[in-house]
PLY file of the C-alpha trace (Angstrom):
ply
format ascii 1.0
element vertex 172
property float x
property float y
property float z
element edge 171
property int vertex1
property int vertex2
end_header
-33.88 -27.01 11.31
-31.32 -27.49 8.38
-27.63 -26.03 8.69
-27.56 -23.33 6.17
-23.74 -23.32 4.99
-22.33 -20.38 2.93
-20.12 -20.49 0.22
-16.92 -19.07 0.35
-16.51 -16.45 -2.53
-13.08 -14.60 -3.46
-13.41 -11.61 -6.02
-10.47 -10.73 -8.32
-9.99 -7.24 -9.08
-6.66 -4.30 -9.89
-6.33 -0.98 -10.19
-3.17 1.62 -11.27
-2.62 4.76 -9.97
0.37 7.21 -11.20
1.63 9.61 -9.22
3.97 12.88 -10.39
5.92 14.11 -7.35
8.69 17.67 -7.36
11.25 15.07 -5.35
14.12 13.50 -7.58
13.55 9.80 -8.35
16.48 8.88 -5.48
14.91 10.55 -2.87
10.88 9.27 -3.85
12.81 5.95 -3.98
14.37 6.24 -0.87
11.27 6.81 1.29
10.83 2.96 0.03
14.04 1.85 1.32
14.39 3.86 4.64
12.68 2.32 7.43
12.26 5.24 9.64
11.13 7.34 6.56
8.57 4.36 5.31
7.07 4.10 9.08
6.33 7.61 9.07
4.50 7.79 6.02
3.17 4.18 5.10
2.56 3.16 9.05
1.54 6.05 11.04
-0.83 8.63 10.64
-4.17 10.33 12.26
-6.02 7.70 13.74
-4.04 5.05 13.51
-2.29 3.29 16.19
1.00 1.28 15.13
1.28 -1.64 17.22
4.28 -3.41 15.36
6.65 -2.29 12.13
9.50 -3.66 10.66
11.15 -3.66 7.40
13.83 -6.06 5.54
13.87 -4.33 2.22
15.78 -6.54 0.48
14.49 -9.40 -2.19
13.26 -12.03 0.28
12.92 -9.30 2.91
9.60 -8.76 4.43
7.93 -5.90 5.57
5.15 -6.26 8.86
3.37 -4.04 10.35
0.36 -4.61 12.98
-2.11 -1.18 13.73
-5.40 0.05 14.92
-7.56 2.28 13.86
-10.03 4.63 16.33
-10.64 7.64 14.39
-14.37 9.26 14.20
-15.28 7.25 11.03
-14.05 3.89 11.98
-12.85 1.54 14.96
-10.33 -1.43 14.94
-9.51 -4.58 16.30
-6.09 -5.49 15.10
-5.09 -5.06 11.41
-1.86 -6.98 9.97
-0.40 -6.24 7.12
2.51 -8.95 6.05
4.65 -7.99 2.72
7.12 -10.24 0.63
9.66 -8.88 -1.35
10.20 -10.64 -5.10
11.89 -8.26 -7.15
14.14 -5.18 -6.91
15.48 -2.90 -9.32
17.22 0.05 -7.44
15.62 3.70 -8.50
13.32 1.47 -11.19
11.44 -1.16 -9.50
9.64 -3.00 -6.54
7.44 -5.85 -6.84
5.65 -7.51 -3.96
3.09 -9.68 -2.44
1.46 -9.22 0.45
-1.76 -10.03 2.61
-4.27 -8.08 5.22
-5.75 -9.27 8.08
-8.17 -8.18 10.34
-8.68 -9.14 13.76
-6.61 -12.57 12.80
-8.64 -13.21 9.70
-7.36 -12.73 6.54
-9.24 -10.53 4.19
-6.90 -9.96 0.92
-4.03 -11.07 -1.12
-2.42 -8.84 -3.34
0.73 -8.77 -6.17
1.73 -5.10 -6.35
4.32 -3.21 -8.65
6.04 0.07 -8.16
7.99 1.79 -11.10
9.25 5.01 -10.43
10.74 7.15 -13.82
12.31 10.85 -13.55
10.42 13.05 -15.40
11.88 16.19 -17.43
11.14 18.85 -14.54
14.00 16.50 -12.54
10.75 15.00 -10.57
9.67 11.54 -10.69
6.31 9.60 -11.77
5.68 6.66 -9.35
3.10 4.32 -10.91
1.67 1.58 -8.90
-0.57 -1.42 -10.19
-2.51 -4.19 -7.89
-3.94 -7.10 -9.00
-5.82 -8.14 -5.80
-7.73 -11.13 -4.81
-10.72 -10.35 -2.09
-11.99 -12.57 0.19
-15.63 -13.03 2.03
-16.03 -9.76 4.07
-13.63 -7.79 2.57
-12.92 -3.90 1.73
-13.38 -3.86 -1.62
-11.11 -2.62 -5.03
-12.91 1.37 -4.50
-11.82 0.96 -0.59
-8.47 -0.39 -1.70
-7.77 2.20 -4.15
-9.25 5.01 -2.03
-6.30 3.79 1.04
-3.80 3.71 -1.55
-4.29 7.25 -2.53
-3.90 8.25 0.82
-0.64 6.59 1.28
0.56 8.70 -1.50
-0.67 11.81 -0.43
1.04 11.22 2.82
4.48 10.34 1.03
4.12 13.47 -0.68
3.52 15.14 2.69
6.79 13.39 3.98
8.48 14.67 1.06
7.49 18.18 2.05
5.77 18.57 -1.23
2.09 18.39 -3.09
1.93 15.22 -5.28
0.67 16.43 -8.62
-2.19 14.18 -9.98
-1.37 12.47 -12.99
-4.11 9.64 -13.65
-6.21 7.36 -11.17
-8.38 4.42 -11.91
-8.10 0.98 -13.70
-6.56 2.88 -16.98
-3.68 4.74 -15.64
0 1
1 2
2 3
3 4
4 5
5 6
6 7
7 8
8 9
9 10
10 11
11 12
12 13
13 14
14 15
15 16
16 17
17 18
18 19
19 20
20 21
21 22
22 23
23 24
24 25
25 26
26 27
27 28
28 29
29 30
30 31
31 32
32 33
33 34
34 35
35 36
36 37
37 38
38 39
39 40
40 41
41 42
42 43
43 44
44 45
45 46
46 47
47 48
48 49
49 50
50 51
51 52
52 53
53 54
54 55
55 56
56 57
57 58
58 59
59 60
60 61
61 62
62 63
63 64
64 65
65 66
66 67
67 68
68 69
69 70
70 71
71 72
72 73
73 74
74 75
75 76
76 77
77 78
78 79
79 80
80 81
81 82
82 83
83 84
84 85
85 86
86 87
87 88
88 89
89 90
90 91
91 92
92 93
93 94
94 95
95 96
96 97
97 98
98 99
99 100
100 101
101 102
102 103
103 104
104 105
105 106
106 107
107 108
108 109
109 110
110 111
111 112
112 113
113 114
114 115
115 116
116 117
117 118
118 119
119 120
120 121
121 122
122 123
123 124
124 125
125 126
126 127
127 128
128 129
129 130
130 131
131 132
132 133
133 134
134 135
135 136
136 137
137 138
138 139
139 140
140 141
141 142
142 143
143 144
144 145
145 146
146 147
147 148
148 149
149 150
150 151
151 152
152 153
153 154
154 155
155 156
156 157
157 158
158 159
159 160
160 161
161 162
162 163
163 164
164 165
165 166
166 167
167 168
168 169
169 170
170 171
């Protein structure tokens, strides 16, 4: 019998979400910078078991973090998520690469911007965009974007606040 060999595919997508929150720019910025205050809301969370965290936020820093998951929906071997710092413009800016892994296999490579700009009310509008690049097996832009959303919600929740929806999707 022949050996059937598969082709390895990669599929290039991005997405932008904006997010209004009450906070002041400094402190929505701040729950970047703060390692204790990024744990709480990026890392942990219902579900989800943190293994490993640290953060160098700095340009050149990196940011790790190594979790499971065992929640009613979904189970997880290890998940890694490994983030390089390129650019940062205090209260403006934060651009950054990073990669996922599951289980020792990597699944996605990402570029991702944050601005954050005060709005008139003396809140702040975060806007994030992804460009992405998926490999073999992997979650997928709507899975991606759905997680991200998340994230946000639970910033807002560590800001002791509601985020206010501004846009979501591809054309934010």
């Amino acid at each position: 019998m022949p050996h059937v060999t598969t082709k390895p595919t990669t599929v290039h997508d991005s997405f932008t979400v904006a997010r209004s929150y009450r906070s002041s720019l400094e402190k929505v910025y701040q729950a970047f910078v703060d390692p204790t205050i990024k744990r709480s809301w990026y890392a942990e969370g219902p579900g989800f078991i943190v293994d490993s965290y640290s953060l160098d936020f700095r340009v050149g820093g990196k940011e790790t973090g190594a979790f499971r998951v065992d929640n009613p929906d979904f189970k997880s071997e290890e998940i890694r998520n490994d983030t390089y710092y390129f650019d940062i413009v205090e209260g403006e800016r934060i651009v950054y690469g990073y990669s996922m892994s599951n289980a020792g296999r990597p699944f996605s490579a990402s570029l991702s911007t944050i601005t954050f700009e005060r709005e008139g009310d003396g809140g702040t509008r975060l806007t994030l965009h992804e460009q992405i690049t998926f490999f073999e097996g992997s979650d997928g832009v709507a899975m991606r974007t759905t997680g991200t959303r998340q994230l946000l919600e639970q910033l807002a929740a560590e800001l002791g606040e509601d985020s206010v929806e501004i846009a979501w999707g591809a054309d934010a």
